[in-house]
C-alpha positions in Angstrom: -179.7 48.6 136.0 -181.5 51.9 134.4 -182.4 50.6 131.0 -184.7 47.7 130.1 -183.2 44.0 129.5 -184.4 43.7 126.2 -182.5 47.1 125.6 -179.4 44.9 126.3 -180.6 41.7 124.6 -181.8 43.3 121.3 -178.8 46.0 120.7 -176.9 44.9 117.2 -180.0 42.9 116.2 -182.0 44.8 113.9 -184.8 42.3 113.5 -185.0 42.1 117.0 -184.2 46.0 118.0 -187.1 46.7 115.1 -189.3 43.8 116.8 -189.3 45.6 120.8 -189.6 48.9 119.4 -192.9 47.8 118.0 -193.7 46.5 121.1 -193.4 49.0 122.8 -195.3 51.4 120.4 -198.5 48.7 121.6 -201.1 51.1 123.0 -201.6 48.4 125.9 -197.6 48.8 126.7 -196.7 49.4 130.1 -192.9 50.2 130.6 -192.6 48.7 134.3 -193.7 45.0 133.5 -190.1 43.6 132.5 -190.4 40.2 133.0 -194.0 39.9 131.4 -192.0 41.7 127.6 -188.9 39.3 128.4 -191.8 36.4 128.2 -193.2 37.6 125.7 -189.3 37.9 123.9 -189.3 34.7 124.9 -192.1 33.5 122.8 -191.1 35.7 119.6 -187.9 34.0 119.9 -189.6 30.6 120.1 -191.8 31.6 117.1 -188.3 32.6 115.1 -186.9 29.3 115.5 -189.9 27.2 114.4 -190.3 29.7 111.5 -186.5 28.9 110.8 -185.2 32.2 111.6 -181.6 30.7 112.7 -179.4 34.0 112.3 -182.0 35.7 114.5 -182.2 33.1 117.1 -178.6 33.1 117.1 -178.7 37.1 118.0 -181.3 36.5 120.8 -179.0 33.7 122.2 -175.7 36.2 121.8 -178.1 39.1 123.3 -179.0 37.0 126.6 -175.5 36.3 126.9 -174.6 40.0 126.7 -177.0 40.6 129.8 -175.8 37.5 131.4 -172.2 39.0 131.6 -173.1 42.2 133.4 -173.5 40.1 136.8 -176.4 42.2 137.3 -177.9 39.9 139.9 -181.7 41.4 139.2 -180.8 41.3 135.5 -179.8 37.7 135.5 -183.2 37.1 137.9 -185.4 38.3 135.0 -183.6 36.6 132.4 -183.6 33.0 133.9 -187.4 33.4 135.4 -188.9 35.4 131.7 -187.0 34.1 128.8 -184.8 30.7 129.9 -188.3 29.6 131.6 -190.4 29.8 129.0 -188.0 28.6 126.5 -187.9 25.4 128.9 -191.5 25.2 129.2 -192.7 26.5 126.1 -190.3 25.4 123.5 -192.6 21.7 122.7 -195.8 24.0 122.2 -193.6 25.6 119.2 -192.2 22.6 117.9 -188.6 23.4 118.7 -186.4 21.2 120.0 -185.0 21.8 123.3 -181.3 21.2 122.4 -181.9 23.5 119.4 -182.5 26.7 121.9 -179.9 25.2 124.0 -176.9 25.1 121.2 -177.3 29.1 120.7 -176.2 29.9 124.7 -173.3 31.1 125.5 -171.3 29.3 128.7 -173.3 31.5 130.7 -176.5 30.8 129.6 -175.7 26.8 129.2 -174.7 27.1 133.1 -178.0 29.1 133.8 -180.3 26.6 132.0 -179.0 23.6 133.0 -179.7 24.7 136.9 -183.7 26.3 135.7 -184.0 22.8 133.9 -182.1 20.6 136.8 -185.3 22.8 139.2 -188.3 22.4 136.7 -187.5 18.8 136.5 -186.9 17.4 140.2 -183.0 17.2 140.3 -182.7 15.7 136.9 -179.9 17.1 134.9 -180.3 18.5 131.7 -180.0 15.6 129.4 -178.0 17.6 126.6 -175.3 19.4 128.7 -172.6 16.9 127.8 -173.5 17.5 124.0 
């Protein structure tokens, strides 16, 4: 993959295309860290939802999808490790519920969390896939 994941998983969101351009434009920004600005995603997604920002959760959800789909097997390795892991472990420090992040993935991204939560968790499924 030449361009950055969040290139992927912000395109067609202009909230969120406006919110890694700014990021980037941070004089501590340094282009090969991807997984530490998809964490960082992660949390601004987090912060959206408790904020109540639904329509752009929703376009983060659809966006992670998007970069799901490409099969890229390094792309899919950042996505699950920076923004599905911190959405599992960070979600309760934000006050969002689980099942709320959950509802906005795509098939792929369901299937994806439900292994990162089944291997966080000790073998325990994820509680909500059957919802």
């Amino acid at each position: 993959m030449t361009e950055h994941p969040l290139e992927v998983i912000t395109r067609g969101s202009p909230s969120l295309e406006h919110w890694w351009s700014a990021y980037q434009a941070e004089s501590v920004f340094e282009a090969n860290l991807s997984r530490l600005h998809l964490s960082e995603f992660a949390t601004h997604v987090l912060q959206l939802a408790k904020d109540g920002a639904t329509a752009d959760v929703q376009m983060a959800a659809g966006g992670i999808e998007r970069a799901l789909e490409m099969r890229d097997a390094d792309l899919t390795d950042q996505v699950v490790i920076s923004v599905l892991e911190t959405f599992i472990m960070m979600a309760k420090y934000y006050g969002v519920p689980l099942g709320d992040v959950y509802s906005y993935l795509g098939p792929i991204g369901r299937k994806e969390w439900e292994e990162t939560y089944k291997w966080f968790n000790d073998g325990i499924s994820w509680p909500g896939a059957a919802a």
